[in-house]
Structure formats: structure tokens, C-alpha cells
C-alpha positions in Angstrom: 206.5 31.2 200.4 204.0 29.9 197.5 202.7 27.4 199.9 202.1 29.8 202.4 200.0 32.3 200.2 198.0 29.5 199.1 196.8 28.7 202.5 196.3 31.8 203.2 193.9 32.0 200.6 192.3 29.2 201.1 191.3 30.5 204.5 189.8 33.3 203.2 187.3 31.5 200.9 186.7 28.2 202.8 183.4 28.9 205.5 184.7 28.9 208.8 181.6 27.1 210.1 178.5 24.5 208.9 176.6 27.8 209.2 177.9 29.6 206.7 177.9 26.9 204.7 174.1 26.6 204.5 173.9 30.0 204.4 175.6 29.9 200.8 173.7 27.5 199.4 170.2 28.8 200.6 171.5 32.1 198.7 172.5 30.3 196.0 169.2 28.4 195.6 166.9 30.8 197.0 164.6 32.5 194.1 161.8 35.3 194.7 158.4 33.6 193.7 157.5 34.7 191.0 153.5 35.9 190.8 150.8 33.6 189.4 149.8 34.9 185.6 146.6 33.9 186.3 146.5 36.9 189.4 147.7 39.6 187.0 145.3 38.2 184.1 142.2 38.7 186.5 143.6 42.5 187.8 143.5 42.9 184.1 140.7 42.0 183.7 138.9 44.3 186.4 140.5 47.3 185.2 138.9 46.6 182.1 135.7 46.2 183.5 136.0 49.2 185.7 137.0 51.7 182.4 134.1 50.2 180.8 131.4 50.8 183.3 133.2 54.6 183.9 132.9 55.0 180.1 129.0 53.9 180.4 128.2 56.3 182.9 129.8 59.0 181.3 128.1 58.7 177.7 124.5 57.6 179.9 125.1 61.2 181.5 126.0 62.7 178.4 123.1 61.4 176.3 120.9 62.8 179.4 122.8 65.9 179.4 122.0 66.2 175.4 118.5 64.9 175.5 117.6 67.7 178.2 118.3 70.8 175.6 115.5 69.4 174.0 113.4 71.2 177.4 113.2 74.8 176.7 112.9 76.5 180.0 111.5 80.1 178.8 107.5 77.9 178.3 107.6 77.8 182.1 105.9 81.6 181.8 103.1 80.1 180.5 102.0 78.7 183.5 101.5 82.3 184.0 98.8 82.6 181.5 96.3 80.5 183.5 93.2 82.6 184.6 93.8 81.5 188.5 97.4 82.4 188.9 98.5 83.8 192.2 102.5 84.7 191.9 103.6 83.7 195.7 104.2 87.9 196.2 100.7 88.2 196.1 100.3 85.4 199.3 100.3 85.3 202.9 104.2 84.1 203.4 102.7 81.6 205.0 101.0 79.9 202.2 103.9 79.8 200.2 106.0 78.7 203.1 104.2 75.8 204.0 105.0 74.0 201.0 108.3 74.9 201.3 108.6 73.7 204.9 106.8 70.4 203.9 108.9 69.4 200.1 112.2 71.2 200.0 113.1 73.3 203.5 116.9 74.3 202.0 114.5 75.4 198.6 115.9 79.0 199.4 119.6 77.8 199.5 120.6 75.4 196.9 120.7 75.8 192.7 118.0 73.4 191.9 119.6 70.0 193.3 119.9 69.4 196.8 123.1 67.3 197.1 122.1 65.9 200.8 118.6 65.5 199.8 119.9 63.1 197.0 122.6 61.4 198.8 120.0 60.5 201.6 116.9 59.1 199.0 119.9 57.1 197.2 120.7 55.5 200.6 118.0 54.8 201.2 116.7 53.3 197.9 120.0 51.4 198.3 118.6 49.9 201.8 115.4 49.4 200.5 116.7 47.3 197.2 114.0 49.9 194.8 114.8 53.8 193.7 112.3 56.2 195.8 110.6 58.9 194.5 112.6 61.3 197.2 114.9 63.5 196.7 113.5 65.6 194.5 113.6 69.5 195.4 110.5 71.6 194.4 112.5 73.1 190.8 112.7 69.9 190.1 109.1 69.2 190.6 108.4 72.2 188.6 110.5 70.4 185.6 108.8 67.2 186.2 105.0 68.5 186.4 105.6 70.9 183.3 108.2 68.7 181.2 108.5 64.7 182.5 105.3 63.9 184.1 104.6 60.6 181.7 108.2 59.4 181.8 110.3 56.5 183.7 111.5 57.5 187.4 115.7 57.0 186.1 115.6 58.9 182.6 113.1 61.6 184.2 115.0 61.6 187.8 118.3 62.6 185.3 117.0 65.0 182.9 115.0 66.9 186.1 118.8 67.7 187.3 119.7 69.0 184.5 116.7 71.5 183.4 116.5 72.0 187.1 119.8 74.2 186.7 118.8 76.0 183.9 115.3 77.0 185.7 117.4 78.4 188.7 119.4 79.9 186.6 116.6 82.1 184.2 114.2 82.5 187.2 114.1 83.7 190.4 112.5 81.8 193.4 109.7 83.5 193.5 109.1 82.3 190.1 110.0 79.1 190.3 107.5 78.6 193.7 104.5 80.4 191.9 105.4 77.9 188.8 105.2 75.2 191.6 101.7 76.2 193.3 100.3 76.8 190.1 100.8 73.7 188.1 100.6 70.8 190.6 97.6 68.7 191.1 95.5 69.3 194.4 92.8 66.9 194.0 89.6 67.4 192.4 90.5 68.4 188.8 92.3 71.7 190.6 95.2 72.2 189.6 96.1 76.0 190.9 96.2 76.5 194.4 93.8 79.5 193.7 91.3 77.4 192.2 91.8 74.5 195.2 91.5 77.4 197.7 88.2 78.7 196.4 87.2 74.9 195.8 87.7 73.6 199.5 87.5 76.5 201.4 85.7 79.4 199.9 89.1 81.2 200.5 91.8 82.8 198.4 95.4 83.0 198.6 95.7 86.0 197.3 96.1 88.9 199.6 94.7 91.9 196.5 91.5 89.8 196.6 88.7 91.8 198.7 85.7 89.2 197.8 87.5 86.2 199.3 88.2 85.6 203.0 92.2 84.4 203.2 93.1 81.2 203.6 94.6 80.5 207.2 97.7 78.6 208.6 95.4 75.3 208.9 94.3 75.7 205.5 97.5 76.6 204.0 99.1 73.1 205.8 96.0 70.9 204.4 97.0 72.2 200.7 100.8 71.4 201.3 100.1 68.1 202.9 98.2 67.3 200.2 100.0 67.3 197.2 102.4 64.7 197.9 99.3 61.7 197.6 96.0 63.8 196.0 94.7 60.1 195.6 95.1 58.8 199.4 94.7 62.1 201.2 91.0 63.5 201.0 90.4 67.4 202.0 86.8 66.4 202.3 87.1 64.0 204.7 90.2 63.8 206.4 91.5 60.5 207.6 93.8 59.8 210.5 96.7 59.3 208.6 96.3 62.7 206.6 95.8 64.5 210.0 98.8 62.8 211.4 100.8 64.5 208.1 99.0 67.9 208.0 100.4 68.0 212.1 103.4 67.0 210.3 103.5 70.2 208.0 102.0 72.2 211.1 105.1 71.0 213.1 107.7 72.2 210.3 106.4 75.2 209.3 107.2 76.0 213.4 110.2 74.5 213.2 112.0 76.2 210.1 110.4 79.9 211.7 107.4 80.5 208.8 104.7 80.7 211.6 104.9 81.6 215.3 103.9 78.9 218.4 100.7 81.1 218.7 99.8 80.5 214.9 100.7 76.6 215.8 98.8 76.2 218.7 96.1 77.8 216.8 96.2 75.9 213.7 96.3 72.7 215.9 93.3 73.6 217.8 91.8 74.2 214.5 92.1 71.1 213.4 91.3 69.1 216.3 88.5 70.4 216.4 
């Protein structure tokens, strides 16, 4: 009976087949791999890097953010205490709107930065290997003209973010446009688009003023086209490549509605002639 429970046994435990077998002893020798320490030292070593760069960014921003409260917004209104300031009220709407078609056409929408104006200079500084100068919406023009002018494109382009919320935030944008037109450099030592007005054209841009004839749609797009490069672009004697631009402003003012295909056509006879 002993003898019989032994076998029995034994047939339980003893591998029925040379399969089994080598099953056994792969389990028996088989191990998980265990994972280089020189993998986990470099992942280390990244995340490291990466909380250190984060960290960076956030005290460069912070120092930026700081370092801005040094701008105090309410001096803007002095601008208002030059003897050729013109509020934008006081113009033809198409004046005012051809800078706006020509610098920052979502001016009336956004809070001072344009998000998608950024985005698309960063790409394509990021194409071109060097940080372009666009971007930049016209409050933040306003705080670079008044506040930044002599400063380096990265601390300036940071600390124009910044004050450029507080500007939207104390003024309205009527303000912050007649701020624009009226301290931003035109050629010629003008630096009001009154004074460049009466300097270029014999005109004014102010419709209260009965002594002046009013500057026209053509004239309007020749001052807006030439802000952006005073020192290439002469009103005097107007090169191919500023009449390409000032078609250019012509062409967006149509486009975003601020003058009608009959003031277009007009304007581009105008100047063709």
C-alpha cells in the first residue's frame, strides 16, 4: 500500500515530457533584466536640468514683471500737453484707421498683447535663427516710444507686455491711438501726425480746423506707411518700394472695411499719378 502511494506521487511531480522539463528550468533560471544605472542616472539628470531652466524662466519673468512697476503709466497724458496734439475723435476715421489697418488690425480686440501676432513673429524668428522686431501691437508701441526706446529688443520686448496691460487697462483706445499718432517719429524732426500733416501736405488731421484743407485717404496711407522705416521711406520722393507698401496700406484699409472701393480706387489713382 506504501509502495503504491509513493508511486503515485512520484507521478505527480516527475514532468511527463522533455518539454516540461525545459520549461522548469527556463523558469527557474529566467531573471527580468534588470535596467542599466547609467539610463536612470541620465533621466535624472534631465529632470534636473528641466526644473532648472523652468525655475530660470520663472524668476527672468518675475524680475521683468518687477522691473516694469518701475513704468508709471499715468505720464502717458503728457503726451497730451504737446502744442500739436490731435486726440483721434477729432480725425477723419480714416486717418486713425489707416494705421490701425497697417500695425495692429485686431488693435480694437485684444488687451494690449496679441497672442497670434506673437506666436507667428516667434516662429518666425525661430525659422529665421534672429528675434524680429514683429509682433508688437500698437499699445505696445506706445510703451516702447514713451518708456523703452533706448533699450535691448529681449528686456524691452518683455517689459512692453507687461506695461502694455496696465495701459489698456487705465485708458481707453482712443487714448491709447492718440498717444500712438502723437509720439511716434514721421520723418523730418516731426514727431505728431499734426505737425507731419502740415509739414508734407499743407493739411491737417483735425476735422475742428477751418484754416487747413483735410488730409485725404492717400495722404492718411503715406503717414501710416511710413512709420514703420522713417529712414528708408521718403514722403518727398517716394521710391518704388514705398509705393509698393503705401498700395499695401491702401489695400488693408479696403480690406478690414475703414474706406470704401470708391475711396480705394481713388486713393490709387491718386497716387499713380
Amino acid at each position: 500500500m506504501g509502495l503504491f502511494k509513493k508511486n503515485k506521487q512520484e507521478e505527480i511531480t516527475q514532468p511527463h515530457s522533455e518539454e516540461e522539463v525545459q520549461y522548469r528550468r527556463y523558469q527557474h533560471y529566467y531573471q527580468e533584466p534588470i535596467q542599466p544605472r547609467k539610463r536612470k542616472r541620465i533621466s535624472k539628470v534631465f529632470g534636473l536640468i528641466t526644473i532648472l531652466i523652468i525655475l530660470a524662466i520663472v524668476f527672468y519673468l518675475a524680475v521683468m514683471y518687477m522691473w516694469s512697476r518701475t513704468s508709471d503709466v499715468d505720464d502717458l497724458v503728457k503726451i497730451e500737453d504737446k502744442p500739436s496734439y490731435v486726440q483721434v475723435e477729432d480725425m477723419n476715421d480714416y486717418t486713425k484707421n489707416a494705421f490701425v489697418a497697417v500695425e495692429d488690425k485686431r488693435f480694437y480686440d485684444h488687451e494690449g498683447i496679441d497672442v497670434r501676432g506673437v506666436s507667428r513673429a516667434l516662429a518666425v524668428s525661430l525659422k529665421n535663427g534672429e528675434l524680429t522686431q514683429g509682433g508688437s501691437t500698437i499699445t505696445q508701441q506706445v510703451v516702447k516710444n514713451y518708456f523703452y526706446s533706448n533699450e535691448t529688443q529681449v528686456t524691452r520686448k518683455m517689459k512692453e507686455m507687461f506695461v502694455a496691460k496696465r495701459v489698456e487697462d487705465k485708458y481707453s483706445k482712443n487714448d491709447i491711438l492718440s498717444y500712438y499718432v502723437n509720439n511716434i517719429y514721421f520723418g523730418e524732426n516731426n514727431y505728431t501726425i499734426e505737425d507731419a500733416a502740415n509739414y508734407y501736405f499743407g493739411a491737417t488731421v483735425d476735422k475742428d480746423n477751418p484754416n487747413l484743407p483735410q488730409v485725404t485717404v492717400l495722404q492718411s496711407a503715406i503717414l501710416a506707411s511710413v512709420v514703420n522705416a522713417p529712414s528708408n521711406f521718403d514722403i518727398n520722393n517716394i521710391s518704388d518700394s514705398y509705393m509698393t507698401r503705401i498700395k499695401t496700406t491702401l489695400e488693408k484699409m479696403k480690406q478690414q472695411k475703414y474706406i470704401s472701393n470708391s475711396q480705394y480706387t481713388e486713393a490709387i489713382n491718386q497716387l499713380n499719378q
